[in-house]
N, CA, C and O atoms as a GROMACS GRO file, in nm:
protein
  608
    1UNK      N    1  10.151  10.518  11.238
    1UNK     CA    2  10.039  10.595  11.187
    1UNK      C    3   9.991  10.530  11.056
    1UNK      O    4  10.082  10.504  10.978
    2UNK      N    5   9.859  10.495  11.014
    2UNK     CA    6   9.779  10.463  10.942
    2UNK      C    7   9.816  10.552  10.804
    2UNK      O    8   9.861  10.667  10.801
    3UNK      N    9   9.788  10.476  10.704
    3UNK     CA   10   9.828  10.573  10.583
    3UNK      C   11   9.720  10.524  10.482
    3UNK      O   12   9.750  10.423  10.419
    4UNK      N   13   9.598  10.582  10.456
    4UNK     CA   14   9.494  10.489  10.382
    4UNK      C   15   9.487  10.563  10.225
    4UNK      O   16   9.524  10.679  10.209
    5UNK      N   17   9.451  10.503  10.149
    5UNK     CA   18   9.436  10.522  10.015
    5UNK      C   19   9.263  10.470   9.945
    5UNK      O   20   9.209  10.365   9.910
    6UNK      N   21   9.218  10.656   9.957
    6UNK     CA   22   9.029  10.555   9.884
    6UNK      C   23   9.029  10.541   9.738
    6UNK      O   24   9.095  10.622   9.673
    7UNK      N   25   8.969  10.458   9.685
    7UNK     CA   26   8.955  10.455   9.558
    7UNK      C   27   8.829  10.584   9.499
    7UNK      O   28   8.796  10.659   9.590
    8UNK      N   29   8.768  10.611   9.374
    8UNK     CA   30   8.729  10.674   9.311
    8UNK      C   31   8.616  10.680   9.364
    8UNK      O   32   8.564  10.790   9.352
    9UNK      N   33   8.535  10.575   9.439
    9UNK     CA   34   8.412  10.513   9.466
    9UNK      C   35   8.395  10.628   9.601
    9UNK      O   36   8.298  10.704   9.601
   10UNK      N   37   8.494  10.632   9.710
   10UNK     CA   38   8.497  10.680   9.840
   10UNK      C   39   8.557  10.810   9.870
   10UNK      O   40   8.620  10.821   9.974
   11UNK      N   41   8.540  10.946   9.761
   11UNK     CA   42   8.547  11.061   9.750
   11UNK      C   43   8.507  11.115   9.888
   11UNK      O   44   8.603  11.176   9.936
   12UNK      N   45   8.435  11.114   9.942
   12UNK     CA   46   8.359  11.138  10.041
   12UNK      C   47   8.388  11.068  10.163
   12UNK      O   48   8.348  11.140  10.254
   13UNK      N   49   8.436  10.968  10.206
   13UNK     CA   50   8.458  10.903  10.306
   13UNK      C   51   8.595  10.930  10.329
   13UNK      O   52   8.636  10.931  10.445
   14UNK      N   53   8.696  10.959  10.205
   14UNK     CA   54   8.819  11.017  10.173
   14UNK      C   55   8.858  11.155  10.292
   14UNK      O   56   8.939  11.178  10.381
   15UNK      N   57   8.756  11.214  10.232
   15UNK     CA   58   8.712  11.362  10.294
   15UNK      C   59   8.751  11.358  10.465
   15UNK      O   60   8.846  11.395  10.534
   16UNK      N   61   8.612  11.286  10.491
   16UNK     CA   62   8.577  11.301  10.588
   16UNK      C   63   8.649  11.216  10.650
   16UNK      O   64   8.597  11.208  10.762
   17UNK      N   65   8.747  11.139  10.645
   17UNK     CA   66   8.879  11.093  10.717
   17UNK      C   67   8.970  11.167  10.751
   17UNK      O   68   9.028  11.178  10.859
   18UNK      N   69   8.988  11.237  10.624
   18UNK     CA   70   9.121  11.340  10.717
   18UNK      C   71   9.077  11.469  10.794
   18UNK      O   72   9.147  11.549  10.855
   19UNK      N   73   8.921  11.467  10.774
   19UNK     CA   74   8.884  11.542  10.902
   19UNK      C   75   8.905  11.513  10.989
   19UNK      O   76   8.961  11.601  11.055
   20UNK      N   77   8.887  11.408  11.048
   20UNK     CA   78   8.924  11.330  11.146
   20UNK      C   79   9.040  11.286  11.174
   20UNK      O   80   9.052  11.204  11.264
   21UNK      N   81   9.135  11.324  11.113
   21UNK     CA   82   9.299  11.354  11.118
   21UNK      C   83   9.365  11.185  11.070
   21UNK      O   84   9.454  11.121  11.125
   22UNK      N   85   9.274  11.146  10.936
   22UNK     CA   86   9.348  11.028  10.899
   22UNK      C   87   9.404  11.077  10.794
   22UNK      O   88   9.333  11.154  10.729
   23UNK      N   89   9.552  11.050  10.738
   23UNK     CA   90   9.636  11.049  10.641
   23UNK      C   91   9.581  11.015  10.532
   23UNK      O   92   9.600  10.897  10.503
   24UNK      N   93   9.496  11.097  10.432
   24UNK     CA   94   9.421  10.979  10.334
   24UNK      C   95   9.424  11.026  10.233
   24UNK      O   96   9.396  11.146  10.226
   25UNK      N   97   9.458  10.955  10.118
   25UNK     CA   98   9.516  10.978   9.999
   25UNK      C   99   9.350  10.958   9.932
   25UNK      O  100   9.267  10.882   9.982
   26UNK      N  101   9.327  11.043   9.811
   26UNK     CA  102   9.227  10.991   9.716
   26UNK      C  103   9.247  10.947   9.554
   26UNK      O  104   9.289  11.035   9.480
   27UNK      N  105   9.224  10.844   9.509
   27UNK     CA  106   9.306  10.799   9.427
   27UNK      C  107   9.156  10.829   9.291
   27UNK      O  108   9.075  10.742   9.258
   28UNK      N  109   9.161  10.950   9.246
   28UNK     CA  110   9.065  11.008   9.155
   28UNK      C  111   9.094  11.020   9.039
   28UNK      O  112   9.176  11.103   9.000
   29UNK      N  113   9.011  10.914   8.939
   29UNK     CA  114   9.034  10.917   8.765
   29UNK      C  115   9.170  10.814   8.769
   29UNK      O  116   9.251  10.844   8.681
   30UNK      N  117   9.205  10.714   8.842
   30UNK     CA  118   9.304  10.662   8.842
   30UNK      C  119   9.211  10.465   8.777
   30UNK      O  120   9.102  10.412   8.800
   31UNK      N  121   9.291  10.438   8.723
   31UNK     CA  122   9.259  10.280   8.668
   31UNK      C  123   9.328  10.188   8.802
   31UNK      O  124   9.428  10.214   8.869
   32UNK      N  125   9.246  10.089   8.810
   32UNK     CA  126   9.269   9.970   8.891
   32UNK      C  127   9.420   9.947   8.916
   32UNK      O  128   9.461   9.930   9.030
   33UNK      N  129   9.477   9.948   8.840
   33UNK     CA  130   9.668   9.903   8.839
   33UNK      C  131   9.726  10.030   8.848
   33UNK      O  132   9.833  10.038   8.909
   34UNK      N  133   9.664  10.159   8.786
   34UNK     CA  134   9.714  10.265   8.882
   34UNK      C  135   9.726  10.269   9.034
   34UNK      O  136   9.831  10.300   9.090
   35UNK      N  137   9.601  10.231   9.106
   35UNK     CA  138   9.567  10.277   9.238
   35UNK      C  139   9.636  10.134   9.292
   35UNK      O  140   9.692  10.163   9.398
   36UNK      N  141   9.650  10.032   9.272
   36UNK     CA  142   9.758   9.947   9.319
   36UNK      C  143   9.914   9.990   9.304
   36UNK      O  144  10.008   9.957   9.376
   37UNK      N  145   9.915  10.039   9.235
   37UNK     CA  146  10.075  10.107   9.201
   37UNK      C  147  10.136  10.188   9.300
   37UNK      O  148  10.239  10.179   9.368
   38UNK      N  149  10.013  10.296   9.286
   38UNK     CA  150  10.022  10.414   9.391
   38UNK      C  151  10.014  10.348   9.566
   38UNK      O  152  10.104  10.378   9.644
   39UNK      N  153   9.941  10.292   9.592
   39UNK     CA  154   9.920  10.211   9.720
   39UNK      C  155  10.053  10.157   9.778
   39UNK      O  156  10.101  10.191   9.886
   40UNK      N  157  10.094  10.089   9.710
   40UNK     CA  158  10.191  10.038   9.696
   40UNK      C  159  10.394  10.132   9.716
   40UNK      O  160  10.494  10.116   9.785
   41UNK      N  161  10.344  10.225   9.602
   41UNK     CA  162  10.479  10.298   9.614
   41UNK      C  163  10.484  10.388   9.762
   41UNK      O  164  10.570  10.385   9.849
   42UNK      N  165  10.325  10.488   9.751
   42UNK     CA  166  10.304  10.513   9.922
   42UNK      C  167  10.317  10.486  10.071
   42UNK      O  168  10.312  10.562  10.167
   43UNK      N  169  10.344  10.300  10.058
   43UNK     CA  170  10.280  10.230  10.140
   43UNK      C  171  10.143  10.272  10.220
   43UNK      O  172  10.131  10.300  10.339
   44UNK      N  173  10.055  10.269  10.126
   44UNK     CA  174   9.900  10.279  10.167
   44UNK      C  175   9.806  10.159  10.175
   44UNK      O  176   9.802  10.060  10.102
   45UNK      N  177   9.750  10.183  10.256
   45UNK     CA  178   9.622  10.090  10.283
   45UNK      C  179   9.512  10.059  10.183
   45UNK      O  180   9.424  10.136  10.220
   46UNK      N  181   9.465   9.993  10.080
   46UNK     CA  182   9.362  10.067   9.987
   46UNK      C  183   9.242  10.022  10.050
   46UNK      O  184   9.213   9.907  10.081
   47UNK      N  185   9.142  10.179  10.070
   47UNK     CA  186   8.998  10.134  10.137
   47UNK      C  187   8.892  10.123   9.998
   47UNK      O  188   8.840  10.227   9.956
   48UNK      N  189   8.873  10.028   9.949
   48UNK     CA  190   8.752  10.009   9.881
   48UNK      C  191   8.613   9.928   9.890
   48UNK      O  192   8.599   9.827   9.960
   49UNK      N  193   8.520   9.978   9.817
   49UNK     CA  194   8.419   9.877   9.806
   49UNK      C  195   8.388   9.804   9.714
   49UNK      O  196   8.290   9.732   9.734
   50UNK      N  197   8.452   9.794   9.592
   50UNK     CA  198   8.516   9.681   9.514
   50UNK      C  199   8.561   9.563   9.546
   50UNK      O  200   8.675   9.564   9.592
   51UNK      N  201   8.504   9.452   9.535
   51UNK     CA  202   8.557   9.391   9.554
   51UNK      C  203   8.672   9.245   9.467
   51UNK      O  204   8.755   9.169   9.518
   52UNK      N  205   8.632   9.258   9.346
   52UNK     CA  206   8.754   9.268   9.244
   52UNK      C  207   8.887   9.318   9.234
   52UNK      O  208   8.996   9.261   9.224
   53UNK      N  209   8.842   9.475   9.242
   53UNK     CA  210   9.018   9.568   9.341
   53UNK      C  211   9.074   9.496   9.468
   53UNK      O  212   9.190   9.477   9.503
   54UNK      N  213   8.960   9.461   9.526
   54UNK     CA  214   9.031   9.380   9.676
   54UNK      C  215   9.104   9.265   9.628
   54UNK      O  216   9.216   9.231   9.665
   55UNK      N  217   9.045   9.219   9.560
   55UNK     CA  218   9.129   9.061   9.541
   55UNK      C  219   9.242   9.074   9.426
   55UNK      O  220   9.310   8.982   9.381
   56UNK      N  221   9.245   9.200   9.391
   56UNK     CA  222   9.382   9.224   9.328
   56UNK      C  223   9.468   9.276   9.378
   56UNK      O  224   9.573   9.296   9.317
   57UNK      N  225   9.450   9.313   9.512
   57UNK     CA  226   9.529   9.369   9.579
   57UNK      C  227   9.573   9.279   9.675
   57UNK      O  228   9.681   9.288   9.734
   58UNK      N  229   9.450   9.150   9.699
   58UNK     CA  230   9.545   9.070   9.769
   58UNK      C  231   9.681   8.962   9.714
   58UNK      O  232   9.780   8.918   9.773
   59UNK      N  233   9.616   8.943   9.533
   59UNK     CA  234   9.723   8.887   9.464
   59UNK      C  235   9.832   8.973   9.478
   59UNK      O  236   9.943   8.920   9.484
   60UNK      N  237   9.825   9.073   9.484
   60UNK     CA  238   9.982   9.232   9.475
   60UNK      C  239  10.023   9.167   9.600
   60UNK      O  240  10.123   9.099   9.575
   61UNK      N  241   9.990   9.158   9.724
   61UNK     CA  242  10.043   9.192   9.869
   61UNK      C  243  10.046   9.358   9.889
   61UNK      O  244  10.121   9.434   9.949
   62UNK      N  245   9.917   9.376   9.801
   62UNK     CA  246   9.883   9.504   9.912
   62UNK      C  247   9.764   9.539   9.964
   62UNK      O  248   9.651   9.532   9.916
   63UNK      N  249   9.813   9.588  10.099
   63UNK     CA  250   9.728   9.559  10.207
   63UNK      C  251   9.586   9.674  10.155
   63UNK      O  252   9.594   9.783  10.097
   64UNK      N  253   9.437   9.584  10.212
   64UNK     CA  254   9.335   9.650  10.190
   64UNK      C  255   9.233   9.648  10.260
   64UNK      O  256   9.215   9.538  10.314
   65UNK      N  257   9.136   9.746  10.288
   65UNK     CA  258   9.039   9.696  10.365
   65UNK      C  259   8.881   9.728  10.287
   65UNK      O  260   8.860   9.848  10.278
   66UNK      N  261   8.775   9.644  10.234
   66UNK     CA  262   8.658   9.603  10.143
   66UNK      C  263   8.556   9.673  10.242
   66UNK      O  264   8.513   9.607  10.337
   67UNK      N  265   8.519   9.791  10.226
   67UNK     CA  266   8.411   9.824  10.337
   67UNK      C  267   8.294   9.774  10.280
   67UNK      O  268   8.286   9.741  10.162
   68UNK      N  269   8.175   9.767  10.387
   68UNK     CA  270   8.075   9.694  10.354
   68UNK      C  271   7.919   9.777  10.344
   68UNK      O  272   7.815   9.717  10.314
   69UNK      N  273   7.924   9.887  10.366
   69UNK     CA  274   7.869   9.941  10.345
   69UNK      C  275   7.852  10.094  10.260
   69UNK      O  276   7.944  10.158  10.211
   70UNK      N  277   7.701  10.133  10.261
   70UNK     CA  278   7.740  10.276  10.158
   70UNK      C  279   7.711  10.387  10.272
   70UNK      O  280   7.784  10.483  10.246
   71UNK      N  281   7.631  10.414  10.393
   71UNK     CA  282   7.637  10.490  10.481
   71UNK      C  283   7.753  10.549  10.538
   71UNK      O  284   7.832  10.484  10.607
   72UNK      N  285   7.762  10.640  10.516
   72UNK     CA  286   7.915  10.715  10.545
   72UNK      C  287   7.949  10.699  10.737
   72UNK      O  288   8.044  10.632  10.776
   73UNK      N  289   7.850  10.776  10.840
   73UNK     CA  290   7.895  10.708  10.952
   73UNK      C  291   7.930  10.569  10.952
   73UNK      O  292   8.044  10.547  10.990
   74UNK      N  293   7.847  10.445  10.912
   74UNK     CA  294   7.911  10.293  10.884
   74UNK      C  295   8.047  10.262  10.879
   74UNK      O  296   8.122  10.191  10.946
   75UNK      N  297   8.059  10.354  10.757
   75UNK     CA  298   8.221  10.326  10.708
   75UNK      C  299   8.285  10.382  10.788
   75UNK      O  300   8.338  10.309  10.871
   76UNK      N  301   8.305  10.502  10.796
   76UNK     CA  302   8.414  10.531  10.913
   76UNK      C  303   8.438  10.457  11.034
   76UNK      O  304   8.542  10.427  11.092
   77UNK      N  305   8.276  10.429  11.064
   77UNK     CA  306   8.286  10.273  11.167
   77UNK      C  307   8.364  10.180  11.136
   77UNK      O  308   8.445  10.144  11.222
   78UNK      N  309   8.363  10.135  11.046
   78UNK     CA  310   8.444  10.023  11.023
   78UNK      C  311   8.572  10.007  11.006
   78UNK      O  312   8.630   9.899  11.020
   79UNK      N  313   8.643  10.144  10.967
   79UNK     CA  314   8.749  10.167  10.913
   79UNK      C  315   8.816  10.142  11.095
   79UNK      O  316   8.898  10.054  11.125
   80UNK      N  317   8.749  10.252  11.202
   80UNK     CA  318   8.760  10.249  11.370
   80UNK      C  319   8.794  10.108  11.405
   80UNK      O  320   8.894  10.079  11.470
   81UNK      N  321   8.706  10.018  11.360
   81UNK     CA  322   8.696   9.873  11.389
   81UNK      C  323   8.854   9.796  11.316
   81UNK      O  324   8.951   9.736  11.363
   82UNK      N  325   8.835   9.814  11.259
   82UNK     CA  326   8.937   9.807  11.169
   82UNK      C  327   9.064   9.781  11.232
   82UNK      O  328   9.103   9.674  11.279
   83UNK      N  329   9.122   9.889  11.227
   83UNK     CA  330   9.244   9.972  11.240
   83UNK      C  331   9.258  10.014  11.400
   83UNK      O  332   9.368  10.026  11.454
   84UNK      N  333   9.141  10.034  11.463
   84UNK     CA  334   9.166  10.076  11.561
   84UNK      C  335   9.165  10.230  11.594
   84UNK      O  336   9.162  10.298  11.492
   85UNK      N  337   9.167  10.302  11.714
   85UNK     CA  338   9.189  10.450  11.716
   85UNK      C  339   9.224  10.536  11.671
   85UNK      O  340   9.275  10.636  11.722
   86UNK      N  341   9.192  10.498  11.509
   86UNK     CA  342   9.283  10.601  11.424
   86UNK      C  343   9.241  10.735  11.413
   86UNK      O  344   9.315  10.814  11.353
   87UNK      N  345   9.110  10.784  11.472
   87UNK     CA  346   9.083  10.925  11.466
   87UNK      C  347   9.107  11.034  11.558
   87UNK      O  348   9.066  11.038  11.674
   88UNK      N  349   9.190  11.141  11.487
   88UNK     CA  350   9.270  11.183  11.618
   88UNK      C  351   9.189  11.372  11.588
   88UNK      O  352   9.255  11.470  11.553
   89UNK      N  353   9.072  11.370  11.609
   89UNK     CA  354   9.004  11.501  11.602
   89UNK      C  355   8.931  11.536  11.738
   89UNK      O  356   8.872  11.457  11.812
   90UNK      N  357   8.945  11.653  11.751
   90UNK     CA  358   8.954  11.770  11.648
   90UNK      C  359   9.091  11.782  11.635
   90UNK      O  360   9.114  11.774  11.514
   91UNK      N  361   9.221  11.800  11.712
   91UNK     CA  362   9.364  11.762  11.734
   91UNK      C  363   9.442  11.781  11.580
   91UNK      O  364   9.506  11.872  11.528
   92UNK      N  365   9.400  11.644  11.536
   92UNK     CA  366   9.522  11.612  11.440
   92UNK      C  367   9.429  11.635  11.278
   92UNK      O  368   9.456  11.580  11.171
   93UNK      N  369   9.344  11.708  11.299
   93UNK     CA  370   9.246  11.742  11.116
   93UNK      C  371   9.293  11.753  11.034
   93UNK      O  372   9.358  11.857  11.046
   94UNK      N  373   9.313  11.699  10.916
   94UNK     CA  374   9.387  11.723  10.825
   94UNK      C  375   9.277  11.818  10.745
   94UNK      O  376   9.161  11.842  10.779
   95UNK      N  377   9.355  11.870  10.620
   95UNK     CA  378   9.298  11.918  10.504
   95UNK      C  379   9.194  11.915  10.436
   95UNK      O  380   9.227  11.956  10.324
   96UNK      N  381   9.069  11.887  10.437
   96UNK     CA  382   8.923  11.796  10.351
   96UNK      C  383   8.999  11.775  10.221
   96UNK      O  384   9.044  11.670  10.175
   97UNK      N  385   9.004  11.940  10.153
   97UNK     CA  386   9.111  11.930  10.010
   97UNK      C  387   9.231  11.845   9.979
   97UNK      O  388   9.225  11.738   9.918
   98UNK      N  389   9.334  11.895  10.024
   98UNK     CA  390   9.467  11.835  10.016
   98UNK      C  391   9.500  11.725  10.086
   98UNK      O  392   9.560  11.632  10.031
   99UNK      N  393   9.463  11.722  10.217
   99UNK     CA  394   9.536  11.629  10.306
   99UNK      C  395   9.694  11.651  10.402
   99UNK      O  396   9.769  11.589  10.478
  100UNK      N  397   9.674  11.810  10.321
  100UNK     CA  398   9.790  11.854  10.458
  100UNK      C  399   9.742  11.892  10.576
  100UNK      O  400   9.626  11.915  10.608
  101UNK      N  401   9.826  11.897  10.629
  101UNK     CA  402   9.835  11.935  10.778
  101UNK      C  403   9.796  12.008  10.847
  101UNK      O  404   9.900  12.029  10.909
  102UNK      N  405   9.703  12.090  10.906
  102UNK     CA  406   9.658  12.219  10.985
  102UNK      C  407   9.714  12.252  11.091
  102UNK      O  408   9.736  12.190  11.195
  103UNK      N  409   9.748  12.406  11.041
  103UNK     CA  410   9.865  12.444  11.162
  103UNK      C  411   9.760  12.558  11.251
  103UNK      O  412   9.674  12.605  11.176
  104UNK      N  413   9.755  12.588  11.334
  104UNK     CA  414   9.694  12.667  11.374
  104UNK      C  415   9.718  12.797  11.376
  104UNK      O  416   9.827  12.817  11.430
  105UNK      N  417   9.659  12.912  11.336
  105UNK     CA  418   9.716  13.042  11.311
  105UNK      C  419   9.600  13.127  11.362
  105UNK      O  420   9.481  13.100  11.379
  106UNK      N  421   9.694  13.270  11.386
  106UNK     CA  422   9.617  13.382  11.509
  106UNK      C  423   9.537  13.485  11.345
  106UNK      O  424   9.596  13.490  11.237
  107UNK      N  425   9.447  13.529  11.363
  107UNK     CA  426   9.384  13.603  11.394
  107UNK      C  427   9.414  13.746  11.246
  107UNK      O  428   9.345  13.765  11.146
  108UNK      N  429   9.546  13.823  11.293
  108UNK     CA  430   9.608  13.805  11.166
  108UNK      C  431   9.691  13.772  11.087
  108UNK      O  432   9.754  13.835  11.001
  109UNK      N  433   9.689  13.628  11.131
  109UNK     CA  434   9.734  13.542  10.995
  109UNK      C  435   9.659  13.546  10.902
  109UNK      O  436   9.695  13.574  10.788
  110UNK      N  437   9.541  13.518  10.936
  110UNK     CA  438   9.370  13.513  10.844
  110UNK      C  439   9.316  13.644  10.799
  110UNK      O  440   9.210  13.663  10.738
  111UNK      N  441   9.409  13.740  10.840
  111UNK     CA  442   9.340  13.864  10.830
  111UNK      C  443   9.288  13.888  10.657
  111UNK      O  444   9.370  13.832  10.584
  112UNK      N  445   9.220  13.929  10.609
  112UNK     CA  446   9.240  13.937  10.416
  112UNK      C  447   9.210  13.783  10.356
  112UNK      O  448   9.190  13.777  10.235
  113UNK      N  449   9.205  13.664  10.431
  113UNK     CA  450   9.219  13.567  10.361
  113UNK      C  451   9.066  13.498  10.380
  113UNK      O  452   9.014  13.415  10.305
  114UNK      N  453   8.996  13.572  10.534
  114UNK     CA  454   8.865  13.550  10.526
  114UNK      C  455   8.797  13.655  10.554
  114UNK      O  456   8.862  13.757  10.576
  115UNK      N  457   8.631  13.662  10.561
  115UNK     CA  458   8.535  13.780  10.573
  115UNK      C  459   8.561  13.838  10.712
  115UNK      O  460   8.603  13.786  10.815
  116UNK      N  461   8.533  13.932  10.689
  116UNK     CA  462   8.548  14.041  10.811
  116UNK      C  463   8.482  13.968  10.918
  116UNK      O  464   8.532  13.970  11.030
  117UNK      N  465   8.356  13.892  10.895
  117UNK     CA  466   8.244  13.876  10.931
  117UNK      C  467   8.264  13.779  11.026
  117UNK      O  468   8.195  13.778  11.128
  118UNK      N  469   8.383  13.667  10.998
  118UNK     CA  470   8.392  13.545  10.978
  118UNK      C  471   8.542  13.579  11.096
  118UNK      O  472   8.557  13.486  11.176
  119UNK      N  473   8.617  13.664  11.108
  119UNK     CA  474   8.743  13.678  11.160
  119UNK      C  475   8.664  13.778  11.263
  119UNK      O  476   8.743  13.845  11.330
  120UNK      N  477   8.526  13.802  11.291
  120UNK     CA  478   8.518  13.896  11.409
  120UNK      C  479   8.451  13.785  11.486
  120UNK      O  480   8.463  13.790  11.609
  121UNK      N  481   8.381  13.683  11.434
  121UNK     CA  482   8.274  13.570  11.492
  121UNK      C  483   8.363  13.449  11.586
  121UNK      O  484   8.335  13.381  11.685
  122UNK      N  485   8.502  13.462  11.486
  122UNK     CA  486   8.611  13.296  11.548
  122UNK      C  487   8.678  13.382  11.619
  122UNK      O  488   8.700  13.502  11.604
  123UNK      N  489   8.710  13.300  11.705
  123UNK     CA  490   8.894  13.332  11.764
  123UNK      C  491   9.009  13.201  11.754
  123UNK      O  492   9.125  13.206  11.795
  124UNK      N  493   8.947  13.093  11.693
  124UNK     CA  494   9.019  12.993  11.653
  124UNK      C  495   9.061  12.989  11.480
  124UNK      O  496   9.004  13.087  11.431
  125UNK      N  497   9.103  12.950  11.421
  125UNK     CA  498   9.198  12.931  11.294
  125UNK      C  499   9.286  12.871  11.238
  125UNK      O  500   9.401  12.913  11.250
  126UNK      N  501   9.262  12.768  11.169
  126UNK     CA  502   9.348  12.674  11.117
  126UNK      C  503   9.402  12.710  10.950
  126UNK      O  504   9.326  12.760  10.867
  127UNK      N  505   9.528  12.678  10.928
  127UNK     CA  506   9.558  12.708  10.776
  127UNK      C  507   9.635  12.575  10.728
  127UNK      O  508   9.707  12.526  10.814
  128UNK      N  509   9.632  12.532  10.648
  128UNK     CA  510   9.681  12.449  10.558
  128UNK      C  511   9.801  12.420  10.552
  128UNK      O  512   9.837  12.530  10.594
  129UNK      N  513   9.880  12.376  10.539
  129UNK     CA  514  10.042  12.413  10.538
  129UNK      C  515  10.104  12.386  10.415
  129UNK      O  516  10.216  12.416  10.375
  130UNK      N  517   9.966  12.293  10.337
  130UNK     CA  518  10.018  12.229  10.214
  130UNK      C  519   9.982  12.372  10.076
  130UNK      O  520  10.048  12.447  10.005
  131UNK      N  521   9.859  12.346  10.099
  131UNK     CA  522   9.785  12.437  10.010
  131UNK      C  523   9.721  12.587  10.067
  131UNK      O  524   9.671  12.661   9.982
  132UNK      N  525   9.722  12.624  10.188
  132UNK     CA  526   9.682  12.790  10.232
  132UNK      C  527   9.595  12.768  10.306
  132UNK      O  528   9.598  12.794  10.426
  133UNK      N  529   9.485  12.704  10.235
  133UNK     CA  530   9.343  12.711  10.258
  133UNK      C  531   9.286  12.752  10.410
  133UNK      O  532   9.311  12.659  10.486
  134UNK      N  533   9.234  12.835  10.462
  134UNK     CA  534   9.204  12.858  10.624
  134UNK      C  535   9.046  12.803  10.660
  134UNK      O  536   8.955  12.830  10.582
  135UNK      N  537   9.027  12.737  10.761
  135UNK     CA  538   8.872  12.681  10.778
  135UNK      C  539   8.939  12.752  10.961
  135UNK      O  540   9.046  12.792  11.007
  136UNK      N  541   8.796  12.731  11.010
  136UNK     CA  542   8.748  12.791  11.159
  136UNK      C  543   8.633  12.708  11.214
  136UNK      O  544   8.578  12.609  11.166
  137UNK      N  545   8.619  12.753  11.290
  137UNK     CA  546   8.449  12.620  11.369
  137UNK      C  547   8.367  12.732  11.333
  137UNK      O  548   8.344  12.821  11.415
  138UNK      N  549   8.310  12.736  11.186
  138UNK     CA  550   8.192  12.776  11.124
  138UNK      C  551   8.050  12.668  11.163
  138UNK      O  552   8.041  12.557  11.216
  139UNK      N  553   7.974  12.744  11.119
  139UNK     CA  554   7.781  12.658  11.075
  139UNK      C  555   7.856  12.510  11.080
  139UNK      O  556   7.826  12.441  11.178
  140UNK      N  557   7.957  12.450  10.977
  140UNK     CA  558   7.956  12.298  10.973
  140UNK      C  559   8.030  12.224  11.078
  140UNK      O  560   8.047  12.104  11.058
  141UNK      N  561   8.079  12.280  11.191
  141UNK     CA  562   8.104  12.221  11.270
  141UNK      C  563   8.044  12.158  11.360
  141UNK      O  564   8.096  12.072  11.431
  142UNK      N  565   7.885  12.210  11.369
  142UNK     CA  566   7.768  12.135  11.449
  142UNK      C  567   7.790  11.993  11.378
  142UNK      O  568   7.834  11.908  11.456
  143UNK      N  569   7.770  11.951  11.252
  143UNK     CA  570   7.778  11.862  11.163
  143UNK      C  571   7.909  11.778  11.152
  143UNK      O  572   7.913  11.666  11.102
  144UNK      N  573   7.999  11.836  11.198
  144UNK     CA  574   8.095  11.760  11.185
  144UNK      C  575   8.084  11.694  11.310
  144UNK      O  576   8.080  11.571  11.297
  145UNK      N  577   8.077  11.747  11.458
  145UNK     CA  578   8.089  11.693  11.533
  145UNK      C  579   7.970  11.598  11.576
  145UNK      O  580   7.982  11.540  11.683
  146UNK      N  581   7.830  11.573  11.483
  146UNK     CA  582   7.737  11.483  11.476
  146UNK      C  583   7.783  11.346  11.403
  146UNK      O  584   7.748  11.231  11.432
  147UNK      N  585   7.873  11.391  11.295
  147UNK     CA  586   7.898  11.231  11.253
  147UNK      C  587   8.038  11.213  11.320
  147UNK      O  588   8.113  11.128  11.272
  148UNK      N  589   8.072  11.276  11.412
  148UNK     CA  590   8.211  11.232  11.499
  148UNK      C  591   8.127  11.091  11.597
  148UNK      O  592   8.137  10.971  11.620
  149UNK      N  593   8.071  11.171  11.617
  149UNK     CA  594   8.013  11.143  11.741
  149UNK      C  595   7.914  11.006  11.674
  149UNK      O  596   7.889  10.917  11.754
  150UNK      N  597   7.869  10.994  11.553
  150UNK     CA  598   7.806  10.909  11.517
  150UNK      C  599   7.899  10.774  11.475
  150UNK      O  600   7.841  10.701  11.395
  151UNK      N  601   7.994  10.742  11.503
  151UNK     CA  602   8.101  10.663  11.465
  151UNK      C  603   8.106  10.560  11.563
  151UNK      O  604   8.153  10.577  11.676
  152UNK      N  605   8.055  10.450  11.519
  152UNK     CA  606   8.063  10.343  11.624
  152UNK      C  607   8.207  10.253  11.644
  152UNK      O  608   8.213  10.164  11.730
   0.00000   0.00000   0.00000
């Protein structure tokens, strides 16, 4: 299993990886020899668009991949290209926040933790395992499954 690490630059591509059930660390407010450090002690991948960080990471021997673009479907493209089949959604989603794990939970598990509104509309439910947090196939799931689907 893939273990990627974004730099400060790829907040957002960060995100929207472990939606897609990639392991992905975000390395935020961290200095250059921090986020090699961390990469490193993790064994992580570092995804940047730096390319200065890249070539310090190839002096380290740690492994990286220089995306080439700023379009967010792109990148995730590339990362696919990359690495290969690493997106394992809807299945394996991680956290947007944390990056833990989503366990799936009934109904009232969620009871109190979301709107009445919102627990009479789903019958699906995911919770966090790291941090709580509960998400469902709300409004942004049309959207999510447009840039799934937009991933070459």
């Amino acid at each position: 299993m893939i273990r990627l690490l974004f730099d400060e630059m790829l907040s957002r591509t960060a995100t929207w990886s472990r939606i897609f059930g990639v392991d992905s660390a975000h390395a935020a407010g961290k200095s250059d020899s921090e986020i090699i450090k961390l990469a490193k002690e993790e064994g992580r991948t570092l995804i940047t668009r730096d390319a200065e960080l890249a070539g310090r990471c190839k002096t380290h021997g740690i492994p990286f991949f220089l995306l080439e673009d700023d379009v967010l479907s792109h990148q995730l493209g590339q990362l696919k290209s990359a690495f290969g089949d690493i997106y394992t959604f809807p299945e394996g989603t991680r956290c947007p926040a944390c990056n833990g794990k989503l366990a799936v939970a009934g109904k009232e598990a969620v009871r109190g933790k979301v709107l009445e509104g919102v627990l009479n509309k789903n019958e699906k439910f995911w919770v966090c395992t790291d941090c709580g947090k509960t998400y469902w196939e709300g409004s942004h799931w049309k959207n999510i499954l447009r840039v799934f689907k937009s991933i070459k």
